[in-house]
N, C-alpha and C positions, 0 to 999 in steps of 0.2 A: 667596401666603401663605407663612410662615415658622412651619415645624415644629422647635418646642425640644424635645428627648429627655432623657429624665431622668440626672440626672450616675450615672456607671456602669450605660450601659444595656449590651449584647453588641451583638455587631457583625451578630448572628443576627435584634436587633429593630431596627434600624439598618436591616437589609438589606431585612424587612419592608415596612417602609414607605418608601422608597426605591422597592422593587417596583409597590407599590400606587398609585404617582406616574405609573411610568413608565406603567403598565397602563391607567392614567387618560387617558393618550396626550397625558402633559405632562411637562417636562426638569425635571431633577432638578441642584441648586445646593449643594454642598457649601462654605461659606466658609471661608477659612484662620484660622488666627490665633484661636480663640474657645476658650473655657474648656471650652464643651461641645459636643456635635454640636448642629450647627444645620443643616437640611436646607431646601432654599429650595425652591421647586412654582415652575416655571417656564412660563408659560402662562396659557389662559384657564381657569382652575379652575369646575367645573360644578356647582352647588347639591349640598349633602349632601355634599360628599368634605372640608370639614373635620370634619364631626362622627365621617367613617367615620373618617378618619386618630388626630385625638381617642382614638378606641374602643381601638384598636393599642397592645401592650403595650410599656414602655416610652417612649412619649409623654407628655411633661409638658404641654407647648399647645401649640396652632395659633394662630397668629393672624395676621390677615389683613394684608395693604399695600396702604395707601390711598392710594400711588401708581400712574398706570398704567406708569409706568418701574419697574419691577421690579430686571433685577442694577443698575441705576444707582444707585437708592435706596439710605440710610444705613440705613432699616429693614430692609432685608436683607443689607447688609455696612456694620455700623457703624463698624470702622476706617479707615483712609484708607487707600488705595491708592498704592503709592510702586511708580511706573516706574523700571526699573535697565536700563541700556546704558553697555557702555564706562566704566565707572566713573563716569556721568553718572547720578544720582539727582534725579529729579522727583517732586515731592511732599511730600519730607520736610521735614528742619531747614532747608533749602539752597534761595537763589532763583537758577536757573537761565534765564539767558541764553544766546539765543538769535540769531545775527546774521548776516548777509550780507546779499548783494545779493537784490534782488527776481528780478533775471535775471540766467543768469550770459549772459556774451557773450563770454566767453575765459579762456583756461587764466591767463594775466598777470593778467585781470582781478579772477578769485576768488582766485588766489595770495596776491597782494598787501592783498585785504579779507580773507582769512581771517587772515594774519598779525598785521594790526592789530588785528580783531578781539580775538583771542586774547591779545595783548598785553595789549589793555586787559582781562581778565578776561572774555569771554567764553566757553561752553564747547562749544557745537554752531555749527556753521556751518550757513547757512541761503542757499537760491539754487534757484530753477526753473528748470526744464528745458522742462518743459511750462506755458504760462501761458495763462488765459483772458481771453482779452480783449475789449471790451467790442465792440469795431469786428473785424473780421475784416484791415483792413488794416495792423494796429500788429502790432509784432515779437512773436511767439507763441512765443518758444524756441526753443532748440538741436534740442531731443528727446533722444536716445540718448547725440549729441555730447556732449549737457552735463551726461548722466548719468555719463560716463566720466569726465569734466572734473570733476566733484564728490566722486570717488569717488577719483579719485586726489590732490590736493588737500585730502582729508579725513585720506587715509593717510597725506599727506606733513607735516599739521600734527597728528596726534591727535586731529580731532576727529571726534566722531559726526557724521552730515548728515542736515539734512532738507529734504524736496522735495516735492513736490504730484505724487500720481496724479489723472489727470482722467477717465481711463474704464476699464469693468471688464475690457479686452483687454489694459490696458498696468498692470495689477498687476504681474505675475510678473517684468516688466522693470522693472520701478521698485523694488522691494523684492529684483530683485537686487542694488541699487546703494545704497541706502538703508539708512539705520538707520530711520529716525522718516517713518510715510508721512503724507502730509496730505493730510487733504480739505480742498479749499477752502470759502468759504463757498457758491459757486451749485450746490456739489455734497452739500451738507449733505443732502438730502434725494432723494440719487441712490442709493436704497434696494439694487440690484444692485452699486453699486460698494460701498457700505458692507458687504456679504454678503461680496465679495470680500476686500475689506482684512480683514476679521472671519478670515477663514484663513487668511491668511498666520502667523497670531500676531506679528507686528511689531508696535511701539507705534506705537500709532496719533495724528495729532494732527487731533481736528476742530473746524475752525472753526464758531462761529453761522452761521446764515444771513442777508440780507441783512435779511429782516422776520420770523423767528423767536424766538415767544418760547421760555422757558427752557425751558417743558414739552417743547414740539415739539423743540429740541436735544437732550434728554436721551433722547427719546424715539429719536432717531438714532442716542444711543451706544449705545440699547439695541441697532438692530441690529447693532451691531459685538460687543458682551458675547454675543452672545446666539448667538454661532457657537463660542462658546469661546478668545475672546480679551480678555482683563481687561487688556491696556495699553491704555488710552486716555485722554488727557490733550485735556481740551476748552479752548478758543481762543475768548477775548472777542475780536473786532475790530470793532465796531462796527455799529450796527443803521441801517438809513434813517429818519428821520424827516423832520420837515417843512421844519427846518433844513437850509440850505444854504450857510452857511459855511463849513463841515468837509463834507470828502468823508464821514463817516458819525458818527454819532450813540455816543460811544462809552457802554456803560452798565456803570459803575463796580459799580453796585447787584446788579450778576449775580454779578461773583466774592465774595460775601460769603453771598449767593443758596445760590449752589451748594454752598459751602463747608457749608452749613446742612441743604442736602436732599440733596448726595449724596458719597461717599468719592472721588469721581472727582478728580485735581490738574487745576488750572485754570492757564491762564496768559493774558497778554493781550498784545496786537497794537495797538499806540498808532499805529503806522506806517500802517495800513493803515484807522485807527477815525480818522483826522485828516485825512490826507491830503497835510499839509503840516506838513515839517521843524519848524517853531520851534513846533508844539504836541507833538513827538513825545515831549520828555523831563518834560514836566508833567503828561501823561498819566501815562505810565511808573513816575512815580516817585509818584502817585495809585494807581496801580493794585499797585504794593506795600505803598504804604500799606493800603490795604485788604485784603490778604493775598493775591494772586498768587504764585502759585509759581513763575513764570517770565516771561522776555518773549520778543517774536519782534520784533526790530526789525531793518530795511532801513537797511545801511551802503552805501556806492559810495566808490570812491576821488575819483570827477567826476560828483556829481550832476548838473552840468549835461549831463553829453553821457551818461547812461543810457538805455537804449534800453527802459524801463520805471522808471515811477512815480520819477522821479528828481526832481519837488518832494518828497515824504515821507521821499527817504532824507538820512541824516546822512551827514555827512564822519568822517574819521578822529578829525579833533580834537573837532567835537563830540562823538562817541559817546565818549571815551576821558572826556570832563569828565562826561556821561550816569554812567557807571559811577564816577567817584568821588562824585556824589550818591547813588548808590544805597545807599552802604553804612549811613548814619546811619538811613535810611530800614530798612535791614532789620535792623539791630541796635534799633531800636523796638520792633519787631515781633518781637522777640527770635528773630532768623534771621541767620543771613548769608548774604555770596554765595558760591555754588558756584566752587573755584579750577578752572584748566584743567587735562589733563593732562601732565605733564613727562618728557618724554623720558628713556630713563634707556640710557645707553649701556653696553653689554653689556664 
């Protein structure tokens, strides 16, 4: 439920009920950015504690959320939420791209995709270290290697990185080397790991799950919010369905969804919702249509010789032609795209 206080209340009847929240042995949500106090009851609220709160001087209303995603819901932060790293803003006026390899497999090899990337207007590099894969006998990542290998790569071109943690032991090392952590999608519902990423305060990026509807995702970000971490920037990449042309079912219908029920920035994953290269920029450029706020798309200098998912990734020249469609596209949508950072020598 969300407690509205009356405009010029003290900080004495503020604290009051605040108290009475906490005493209730439920967390207490203060939102930014609002005209007036707005006090959020976070938890499972127990019959009679809005009428007490109600009673409480200085309370204008209570009223409930009739969602069960609580900090995720617009009804209790009805601004948007706009993630800031690096001079990298997700959420706001600006669509934010996202791009590299799916693996890195060398220091040459991300150098050179980060490069192009970035040329062509990209502004996070993007590449695993740890990858999950479906067979245990296919190339699973560097690990730590290709943590260093990103991190330094990141430094050498200005951009933020993001990467995929996969278990709740290898947080603290993957967000030493990280800007943006990602769950992936079969971990969407790895409720220990999500606890994890939820402390670190890093912005978080989490994928849907593979058959997750919207409720269940959001109900995920809850457990990242709900540690005291409000960056998180959720990831359409595609659901399974019965269709099996496309490696996944990409569902357009969600980021507009989301944008509807909750302040959370969404971006989408056409790379990974396809499956295969020559659907990746029609997606893509679908999926800004629709108001995405960013993408996460898989570049390789040699699709063919990737040592992951190298049917879905583009080449340099496709992606560089990717990103000049994108721009009419987010100028519709009366947005543009986010420039990268430029060097400024001292």
């Amino acid at each position: 439920m969300i407690v509205i206080m009356r405009i010029g209340c003290s900080q004495d009847e503020i604290s009051r009920v605040t108290n009475r929240i906490v005493d209730a042995g439920l967390r207490v949500y203060i939102p930014h950015g609002v005209e007036r106090t707005v006090i959020g009851v976070v938890g499972q609220a127990f019959p009679g504690l809005r009428d007490a709160l109600e009673s409480l001087p200085g309370v204008d209303q209570v009223i409930p959320v009739t969602k069960p995603y609580q900090l995720a819901s617009r009804e209790f932060h009805p601004e948007d939420t706009i993630v800031e790293l690096d001079g990298v803003t997700i959420g706001g006026s600006e669509i934010v791209v996202m791009a590299g390899p799916c693996a890195v497999e060398s220091e040459e090899q991300l150098l050179l995709t980060a490069q192009a990337v970035k040329a062509a207007g990209a502004t996070v590099l993007r590449g695993g270290a740890f990858k999950p894969r479906t067979s245990p006998y296919e190339f699973r990542g560097l690990g730590e290697r290709g943590l260093r290998i990103l991190a330094q790569v990141g430094e050498e071109t200005q951009m933020p990185i993001v990467t995929e943690v996969m278990a709740p032991h290898d947080v603290d090392l993957v967000a030493r080397y990280a800007d943006i952590l990602q769950i992936g999608s079969r971990n969407m519902q790895n409720f220990v790991l999500l606890d994890e990423v939820g402390r670190t305060r890093k912005p978080v990026l989490l994928k849907r799950g593979l058959s997750a509807n919207i409720q269940e995702w959001l109900l995920a970000a809850e457990y990242v919010l709900v540690q005291g971490n409000e960056q998180v920037i959720l990831c359409e990449r595609g659901i399974r369905t019965f269709e099996n042309y496309s490696r996944n079912t990409m569902d357009i219908n969600a980021i507009p969804i989301i944008e509807k029920v909750s302040h959370l920035p969404i971006i989408a994953d056409p790379s990974h919702a396809t499956g295969k290269w020559y659907l990746v920029s029609p997606l893509a450029l679908a999926a800004v249509a629709a108001g995405a706020d960013g993408l996460l798309i898989e570049v390789h200098p040699n699709p063919d010789m990737a040592l992951a998912d190298g049917p879905q990734s583009l080449t340099f020249d496709n992606f560089r032609l990717l990103m000049s469609q994108l721009q009419p596209i987010a100028e519709a949508r009366s947005r543009k795209l986010a420039m990268p950072a430029v060097r400024v020598n001292p």
